[in-house]
C-alpha positions as CSV (number, residue, x, y, z in Angstrom):
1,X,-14.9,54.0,-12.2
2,X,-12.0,54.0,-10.0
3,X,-9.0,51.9,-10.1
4,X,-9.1,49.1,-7.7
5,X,-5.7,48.6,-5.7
6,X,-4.9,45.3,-3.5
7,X,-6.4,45.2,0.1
8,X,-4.6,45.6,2.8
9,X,-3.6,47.4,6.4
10,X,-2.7,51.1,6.2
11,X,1.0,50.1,8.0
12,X,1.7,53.8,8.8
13,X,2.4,55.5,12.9
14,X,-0.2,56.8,14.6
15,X,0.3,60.7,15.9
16,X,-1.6,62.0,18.6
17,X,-2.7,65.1,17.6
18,X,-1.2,68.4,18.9
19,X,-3.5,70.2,21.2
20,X,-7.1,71.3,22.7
21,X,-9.1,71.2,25.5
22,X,-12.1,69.1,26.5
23,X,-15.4,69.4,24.6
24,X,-18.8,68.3,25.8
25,X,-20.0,64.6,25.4
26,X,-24.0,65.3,25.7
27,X,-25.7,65.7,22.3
28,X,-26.9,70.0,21.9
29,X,-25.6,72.7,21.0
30,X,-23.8,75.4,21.5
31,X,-20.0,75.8,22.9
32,X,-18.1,73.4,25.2
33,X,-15.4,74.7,27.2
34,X,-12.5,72.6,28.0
35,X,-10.5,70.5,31.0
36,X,-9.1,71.7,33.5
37,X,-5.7,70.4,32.0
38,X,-3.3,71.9,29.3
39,X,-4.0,75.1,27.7
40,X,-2.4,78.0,25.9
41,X,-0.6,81.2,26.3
42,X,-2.3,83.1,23.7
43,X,-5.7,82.0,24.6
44,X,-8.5,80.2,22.9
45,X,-9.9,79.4,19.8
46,X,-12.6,76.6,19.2
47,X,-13.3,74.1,16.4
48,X,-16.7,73.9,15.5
49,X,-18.8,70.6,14.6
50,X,-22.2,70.1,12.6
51,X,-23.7,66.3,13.3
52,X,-27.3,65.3,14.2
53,X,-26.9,64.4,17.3
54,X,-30.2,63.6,18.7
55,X,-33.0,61.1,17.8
56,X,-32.2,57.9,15.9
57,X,-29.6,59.9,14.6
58,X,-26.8,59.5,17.4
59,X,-26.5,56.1,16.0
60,X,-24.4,58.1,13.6
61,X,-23.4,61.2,15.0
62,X,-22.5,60.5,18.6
63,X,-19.7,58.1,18.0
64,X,-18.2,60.5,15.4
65,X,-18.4,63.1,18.3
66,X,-16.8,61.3,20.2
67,X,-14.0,60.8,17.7
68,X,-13.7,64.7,17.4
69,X,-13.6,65.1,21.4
70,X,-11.1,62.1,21.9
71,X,-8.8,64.3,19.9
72,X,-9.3,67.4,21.1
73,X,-9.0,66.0,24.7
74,X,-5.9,64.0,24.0
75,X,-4.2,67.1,22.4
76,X,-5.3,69.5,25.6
77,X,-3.1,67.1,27.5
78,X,0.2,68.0,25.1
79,X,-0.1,71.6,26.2
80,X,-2.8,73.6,22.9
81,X,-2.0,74.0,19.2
82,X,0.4,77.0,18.2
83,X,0.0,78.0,21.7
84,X,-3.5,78.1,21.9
85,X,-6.4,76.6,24.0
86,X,-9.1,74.4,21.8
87,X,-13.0,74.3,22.4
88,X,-15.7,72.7,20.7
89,X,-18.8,74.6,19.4
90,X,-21.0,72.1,19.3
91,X,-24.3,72.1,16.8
92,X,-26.8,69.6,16.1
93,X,-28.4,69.4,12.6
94,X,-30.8,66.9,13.8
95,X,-35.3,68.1,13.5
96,X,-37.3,65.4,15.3
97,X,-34.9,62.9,14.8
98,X,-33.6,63.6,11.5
99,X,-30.8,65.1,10.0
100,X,-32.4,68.4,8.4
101,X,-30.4,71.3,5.7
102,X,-31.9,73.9,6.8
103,X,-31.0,73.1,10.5
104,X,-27.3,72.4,9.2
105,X,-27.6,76.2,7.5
106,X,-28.1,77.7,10.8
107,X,-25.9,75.9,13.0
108,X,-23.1,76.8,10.0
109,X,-24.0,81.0,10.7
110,X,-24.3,80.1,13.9
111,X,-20.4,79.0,13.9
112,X,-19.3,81.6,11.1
113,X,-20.4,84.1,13.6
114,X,-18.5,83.1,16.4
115,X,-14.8,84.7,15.4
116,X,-12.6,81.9,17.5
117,X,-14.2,79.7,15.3
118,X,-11.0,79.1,13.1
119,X,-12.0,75.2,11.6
120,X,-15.5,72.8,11.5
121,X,-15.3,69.2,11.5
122,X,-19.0,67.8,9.4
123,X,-21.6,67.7,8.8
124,X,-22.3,63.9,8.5
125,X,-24.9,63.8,5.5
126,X,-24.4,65.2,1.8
127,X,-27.3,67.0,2.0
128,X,-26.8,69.0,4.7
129,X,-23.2,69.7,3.6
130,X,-25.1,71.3,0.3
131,X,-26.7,74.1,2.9
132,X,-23.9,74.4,4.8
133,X,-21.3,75.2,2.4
134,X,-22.3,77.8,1.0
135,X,-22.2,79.6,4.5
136,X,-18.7,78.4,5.8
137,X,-16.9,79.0,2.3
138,X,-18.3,82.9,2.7
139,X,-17.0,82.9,5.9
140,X,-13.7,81.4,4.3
141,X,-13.6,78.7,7.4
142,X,-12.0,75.9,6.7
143,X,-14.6,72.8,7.2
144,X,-13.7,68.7,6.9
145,X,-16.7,66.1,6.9
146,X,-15.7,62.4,7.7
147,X,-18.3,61.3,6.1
148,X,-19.9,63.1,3.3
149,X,-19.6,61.0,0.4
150,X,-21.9,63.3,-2.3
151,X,-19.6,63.3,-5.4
152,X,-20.4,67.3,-6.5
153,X,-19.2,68.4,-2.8
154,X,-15.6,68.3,-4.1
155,X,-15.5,67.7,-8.0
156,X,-18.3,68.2,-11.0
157,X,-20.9,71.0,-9.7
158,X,-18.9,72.0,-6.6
159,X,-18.9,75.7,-8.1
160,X,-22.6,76.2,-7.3
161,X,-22.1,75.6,-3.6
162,X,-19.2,78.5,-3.6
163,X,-21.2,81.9,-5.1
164,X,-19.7,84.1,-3.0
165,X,-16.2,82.5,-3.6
166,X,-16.3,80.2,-6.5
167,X,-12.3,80.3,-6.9
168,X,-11.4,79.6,-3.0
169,X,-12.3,76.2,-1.5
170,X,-12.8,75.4,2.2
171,X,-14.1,72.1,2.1
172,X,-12.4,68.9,2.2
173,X,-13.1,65.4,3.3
174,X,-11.4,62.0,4.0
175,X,-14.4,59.9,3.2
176,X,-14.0,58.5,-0.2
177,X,-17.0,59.7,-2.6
178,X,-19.7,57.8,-4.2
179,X,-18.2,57.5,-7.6
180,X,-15.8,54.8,-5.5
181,X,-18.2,53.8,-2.9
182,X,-21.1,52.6,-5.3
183,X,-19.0,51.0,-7.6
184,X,-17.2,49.4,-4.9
185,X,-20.9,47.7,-3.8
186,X,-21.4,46.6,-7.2
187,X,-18.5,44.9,-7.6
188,X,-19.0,43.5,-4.6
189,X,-22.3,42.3,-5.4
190,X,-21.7,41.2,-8.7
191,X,-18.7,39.1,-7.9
192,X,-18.3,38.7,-4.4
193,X,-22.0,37.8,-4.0
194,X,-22.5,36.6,-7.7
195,X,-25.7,38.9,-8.3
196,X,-26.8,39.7,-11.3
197,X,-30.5,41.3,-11.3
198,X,-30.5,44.2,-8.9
199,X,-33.8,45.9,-7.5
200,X,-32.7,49.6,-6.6
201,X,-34.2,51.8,-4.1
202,X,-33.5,55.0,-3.0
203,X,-34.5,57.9,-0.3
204,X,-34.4,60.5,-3.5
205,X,-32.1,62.8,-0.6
206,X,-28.4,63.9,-2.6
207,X,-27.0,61.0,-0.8
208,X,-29.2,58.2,-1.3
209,X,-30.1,58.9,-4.8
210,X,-26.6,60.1,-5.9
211,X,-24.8,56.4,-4.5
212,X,-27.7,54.7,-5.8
213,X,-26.7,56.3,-9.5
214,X,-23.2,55.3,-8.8
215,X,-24.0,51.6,-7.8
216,X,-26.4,51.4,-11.3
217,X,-23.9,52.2,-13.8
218,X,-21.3,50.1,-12.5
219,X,-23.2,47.4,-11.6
220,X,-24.8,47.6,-15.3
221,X,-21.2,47.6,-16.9
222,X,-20.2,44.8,-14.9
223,X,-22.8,43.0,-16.9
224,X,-25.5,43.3,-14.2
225,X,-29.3,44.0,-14.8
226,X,-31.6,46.3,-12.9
227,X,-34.5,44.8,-12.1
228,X,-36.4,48.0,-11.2
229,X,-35.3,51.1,-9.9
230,X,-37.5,53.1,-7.5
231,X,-37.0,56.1,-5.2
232,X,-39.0,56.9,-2.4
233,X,-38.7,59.9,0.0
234,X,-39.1,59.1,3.6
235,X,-41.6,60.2,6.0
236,X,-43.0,58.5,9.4
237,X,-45.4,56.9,7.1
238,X,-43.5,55.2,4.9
239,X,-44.6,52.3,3.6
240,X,-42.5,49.9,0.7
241,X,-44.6,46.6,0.8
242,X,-46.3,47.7,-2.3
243,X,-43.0,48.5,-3.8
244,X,-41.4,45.0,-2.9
245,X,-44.7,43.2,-3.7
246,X,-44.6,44.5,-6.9
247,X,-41.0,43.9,-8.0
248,X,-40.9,39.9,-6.2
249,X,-42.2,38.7,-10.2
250,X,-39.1,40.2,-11.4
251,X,-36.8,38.1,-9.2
252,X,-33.9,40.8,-8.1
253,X,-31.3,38.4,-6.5
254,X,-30.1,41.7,-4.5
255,X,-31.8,44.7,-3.5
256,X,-29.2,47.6,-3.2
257,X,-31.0,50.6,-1.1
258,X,-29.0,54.3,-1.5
259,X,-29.7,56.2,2.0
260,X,-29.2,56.1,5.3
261,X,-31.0,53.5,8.1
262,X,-33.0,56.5,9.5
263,X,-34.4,57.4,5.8
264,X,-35.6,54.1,5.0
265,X,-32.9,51.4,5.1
266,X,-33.7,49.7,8.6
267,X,-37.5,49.9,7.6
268,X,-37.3,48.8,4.3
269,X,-35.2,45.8,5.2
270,X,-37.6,44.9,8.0
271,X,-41.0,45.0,5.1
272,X,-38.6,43.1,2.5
273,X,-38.5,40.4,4.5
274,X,-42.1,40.8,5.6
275,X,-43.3,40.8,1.9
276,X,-41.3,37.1,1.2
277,X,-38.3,38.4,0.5
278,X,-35.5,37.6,3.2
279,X,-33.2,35.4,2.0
280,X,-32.4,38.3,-1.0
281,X,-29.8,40.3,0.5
282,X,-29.9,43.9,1.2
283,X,-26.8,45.4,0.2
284,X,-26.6,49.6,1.2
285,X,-23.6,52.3,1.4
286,X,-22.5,53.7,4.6
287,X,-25.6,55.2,5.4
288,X,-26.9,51.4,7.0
289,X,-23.5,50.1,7.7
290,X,-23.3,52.5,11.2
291,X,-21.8,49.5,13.0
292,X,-24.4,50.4,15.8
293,X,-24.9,47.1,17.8
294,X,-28.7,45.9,18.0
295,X,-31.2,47.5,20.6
296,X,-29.0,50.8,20.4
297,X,-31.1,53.9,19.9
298,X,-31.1,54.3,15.5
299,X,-28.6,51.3,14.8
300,X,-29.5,49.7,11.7
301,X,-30.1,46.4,13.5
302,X,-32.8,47.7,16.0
303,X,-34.9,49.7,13.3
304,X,-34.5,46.3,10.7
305,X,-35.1,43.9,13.7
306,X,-32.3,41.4,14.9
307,X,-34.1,38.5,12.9
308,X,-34.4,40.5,9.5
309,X,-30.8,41.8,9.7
310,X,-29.4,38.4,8.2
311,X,-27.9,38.9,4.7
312,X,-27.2,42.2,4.7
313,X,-24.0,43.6,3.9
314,X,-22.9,47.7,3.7
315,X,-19.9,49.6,3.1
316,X,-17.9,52.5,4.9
317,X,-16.2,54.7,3.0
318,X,-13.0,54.6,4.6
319,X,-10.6,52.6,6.1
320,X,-11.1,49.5,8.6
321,X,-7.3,48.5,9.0
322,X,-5.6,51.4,11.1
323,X,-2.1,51.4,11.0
324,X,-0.2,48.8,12.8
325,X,0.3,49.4,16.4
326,X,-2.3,51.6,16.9
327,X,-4.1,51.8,20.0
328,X,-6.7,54.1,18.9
329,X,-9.7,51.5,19.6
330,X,-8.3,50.8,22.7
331,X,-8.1,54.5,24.0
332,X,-11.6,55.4,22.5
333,X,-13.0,52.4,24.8
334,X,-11.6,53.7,27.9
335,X,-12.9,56.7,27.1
336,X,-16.5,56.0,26.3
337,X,-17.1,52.6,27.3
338,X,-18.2,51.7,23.4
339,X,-16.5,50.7,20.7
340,X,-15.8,53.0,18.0
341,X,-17.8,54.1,15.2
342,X,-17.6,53.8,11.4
343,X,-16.6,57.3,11.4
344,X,-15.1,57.8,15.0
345,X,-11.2,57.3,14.0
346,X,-12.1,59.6,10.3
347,X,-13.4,62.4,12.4
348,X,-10.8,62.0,14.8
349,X,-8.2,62.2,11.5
350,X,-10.2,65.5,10.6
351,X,-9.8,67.0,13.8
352,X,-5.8,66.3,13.4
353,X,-5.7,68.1,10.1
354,X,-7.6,71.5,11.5
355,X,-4.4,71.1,14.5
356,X,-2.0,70.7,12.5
357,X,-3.1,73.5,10.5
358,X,-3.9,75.6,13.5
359,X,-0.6,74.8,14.9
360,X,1.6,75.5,12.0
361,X,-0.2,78.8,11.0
362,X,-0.5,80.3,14.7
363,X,2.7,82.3,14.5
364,X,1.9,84.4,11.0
365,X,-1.6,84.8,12.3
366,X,-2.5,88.5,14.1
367,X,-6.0,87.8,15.0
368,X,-8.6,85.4,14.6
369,X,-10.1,86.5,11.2
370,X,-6.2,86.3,9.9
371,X,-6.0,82.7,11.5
372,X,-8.8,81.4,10.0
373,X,-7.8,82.0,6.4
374,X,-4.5,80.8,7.2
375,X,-6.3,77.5,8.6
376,X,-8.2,77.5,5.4
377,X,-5.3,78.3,2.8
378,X,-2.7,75.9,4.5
379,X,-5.5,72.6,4.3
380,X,-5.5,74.0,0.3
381,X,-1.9,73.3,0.2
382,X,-1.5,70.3,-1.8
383,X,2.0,70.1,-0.9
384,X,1.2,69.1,3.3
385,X,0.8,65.5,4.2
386,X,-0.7,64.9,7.9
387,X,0.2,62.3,10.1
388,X,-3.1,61.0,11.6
389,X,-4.8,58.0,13.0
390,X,-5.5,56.6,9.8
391,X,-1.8,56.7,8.4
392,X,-0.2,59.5,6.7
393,X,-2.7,61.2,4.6
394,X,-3.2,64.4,1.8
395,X,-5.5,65.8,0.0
396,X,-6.2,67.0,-3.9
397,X,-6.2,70.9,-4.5
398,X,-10.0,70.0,-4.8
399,X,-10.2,68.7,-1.1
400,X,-10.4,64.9,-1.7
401,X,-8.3,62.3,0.0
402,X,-6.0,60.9,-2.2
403,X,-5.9,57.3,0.2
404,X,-9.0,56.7,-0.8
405,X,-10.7,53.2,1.0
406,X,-13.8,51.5,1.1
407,X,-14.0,48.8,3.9
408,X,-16.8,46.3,4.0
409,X,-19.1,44.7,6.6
410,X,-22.1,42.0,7.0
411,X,-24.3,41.9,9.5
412,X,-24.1,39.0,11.9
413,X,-27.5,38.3,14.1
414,X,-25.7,36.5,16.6
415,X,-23.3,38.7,17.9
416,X,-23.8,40.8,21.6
417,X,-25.7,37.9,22.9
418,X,-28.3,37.3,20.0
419,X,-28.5,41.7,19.7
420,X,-26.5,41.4,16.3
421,X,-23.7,43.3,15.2
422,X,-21.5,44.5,12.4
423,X,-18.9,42.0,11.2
424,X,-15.7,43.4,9.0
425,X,-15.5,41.5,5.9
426,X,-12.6,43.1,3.5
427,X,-11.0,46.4,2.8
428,X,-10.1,47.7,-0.5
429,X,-7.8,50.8,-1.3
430,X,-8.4,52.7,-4.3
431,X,-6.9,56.0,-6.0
432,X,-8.4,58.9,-5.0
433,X,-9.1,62.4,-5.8
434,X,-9.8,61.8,-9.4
């Protein structure tokens, strides 16, 4: 259990990263070369990204794309990072719609392979990041999800995923993990909501399952009961109206579901309330808060249904409040005509990290297999801080954030003209990397 700290802004300056060229804005794979503006004198070297990007998946992994191009754009502008030109090798993780490991695997040789590869922002989903480490800490390439949230990514367990290098680390994230972000729902629940019998499902993916492990213990030490606690793989035929049917005589006052909407959550809140059961809310991690508005392709809101998205509330596990004066909403719109993303500006913060580091290691570097590990071994510095769109931010020698937040949200039906839409609630800070 982590220490809560008070709520409140992150009242840092916003700095626009350093450098790179444009990347491409259509979901696929392979590399994206850059604008016509900016550039460098010693050439190019490319960032590569992991996201499902097709299917009900953009919902999630298009606006934290666009996050990781907005930077890489802005920073072509300012003239490349250590005097180099930035791509994006683009690679989607997404099978038929889903978000797959073994897809994440080989889109992660796929980018190991390519030597101007020298950083990777994702992948989006824990599970994935399981398969794909294991190939990028090999390759010694320095890799930052925005979103990953799986707590033995980074602390307890990590060693399996690094056989090949089990004393050198490559991977690091700003999202804060689920030993913060299911406590935070429970507390939530349990006081902010005043539940006290949870029903608990799950997708049984490392995700969904771990969160939902995370929520249960705090939620029972709280003084909470779990009604019943079920996990369920998904598959197109999916069906939980026997589960809810059967758990109604045990009157949960919350139902808390660990996964994403395209593994369950959307469905499972649209047969909850089919099976009597709509006016319980429906309480979820990041993985159904996507902040997508309803009738967009995979939001939360258009798999539920508009009318059985009331009372439902989800968490993102990182910060809401940018810092004061920042304009980063603002320049994302222009750029993409949408708003951002739960994980647009933290993917745009990742994408300023690999800069920086690119930028500050360019001069010692005498290749691209020498800059890469000096990408890597500079992010393991504990000693740098970054100054990013979040605030000023660093990271444990284990590749945590140490500003650590969890921001809240509820779903409000009558947004967008009736559509629905995501509304923010609260933001919490926490201490991180422990």
């Amino acid at each position: 259990m982590q220490k809560f700290l008070r709520s409140s802004a992150v009242g840092l300056t916003l700095l626009l990263v350093l450098a790179a060229c444009q990347g491409n804005n259509a979901p696929g794979g392979g590399s994206t070369s850059g604008s016509g503006a900016g550039g460098g004198s010693k050439g190019t070297v490319k960032i590569g990204v992991d996201l499902p990007l097709s299917g009900n998946e953009v919902a999630n992994g298009q606006p934290t794309f666009n996050g990781i191009k907005l930077a890489v754009d802005e920073a072509n502008k300012n003239g490349g990072a250590g005097g180099y030109k930035i791509e994006i090798n683009k690679q989607d993780d997404a099978v038929n719609g889903v978000h797959n490991p073994d897809q994440g695997a080989t889109n992660a040789k796929t980018l190991v392979a390519d030597p101007a590869v020298v950083g990777m922002v994702g992948p989006f989903n824990s599970n994935v990041a399981r398969s794909i480490i294991p190939v990028t800490n090999e390759a010694g390439l320095a890799e930052c999800s925005p979103s990953n949230t799986a707590v033995d990514l980074t602390k307890t367990g990590s060693d399996k995923l690094r056989p090949q290098n089990p004393d050198k680390r490559n991977y690091f994230r700003l999202a804060a993990p689920d030993d913060i972000q299911g406590p935070a729902m429970a507390a939530f629940d349990y006081n902010d909501l005043g539940k006290k019998n949870a029903y608990i499902l799950d997708d049984t993916e490392a995700f969904g399952k771990g969160v939902a492990d995370e929520f249960q213990k705090a939620f029972v030490k709280l003084g909470g009961k779990v009604a019943k606690r079920d996990g369920q793989k998904y598959s197109a035929s999916v069906d939980y109206t026997s589960l809810f049917n059967s758990v109604k005589s045990l009157n949960p006052d919350v139902v808390y579901f660990g996964g994403t909407q395209v593994t369950g959550g959307g469905l499972a809140r649209k047969q909850m309330v089919q099976a009597g059961m709509g006016a319980i809310p429906f309480t979820g991690p990041d993985g159904i808060a996507d902040l997508g508005t309803g009738g967009s392709q995979g939001a939360f809101i258009t798999l539920a249904g508009v009318d059985n998205s009331h009372d439902v509330y989800g968490t993102v596990a990182g910060v809401h409040d940018l810092p004061s004066g920042s304009d980063f909403s603002s320049r994302y719109k222009a750029a993409f005509q949408n708003d951002p993303g739960a994980y647009s500006a933290i993917a745009y913060a990742c994408t300023q990290v690999l800069l920086k580091a690119i930028s500050d290691s360019a001069a010692s570097a005498s290749d691209m297999k020498s800059l890469r590990e000096a990408v890597r071994a500079y992010v393991f510095d504990a000693s740098k801080t970054y100054d990013t769109a979040l605030g000023k931010i660093s990271f444990t020698s284990t590749g945590d954030i140490k500003q650590a937040f969890i921001s809240f949200y509820k779903v409000d039906p009558s947004l967008n003209g009736g559509k629905g839409g995501w509304t923010f609630v609260k933001q919490q800070a926490f201490e991180g990397g422990q």
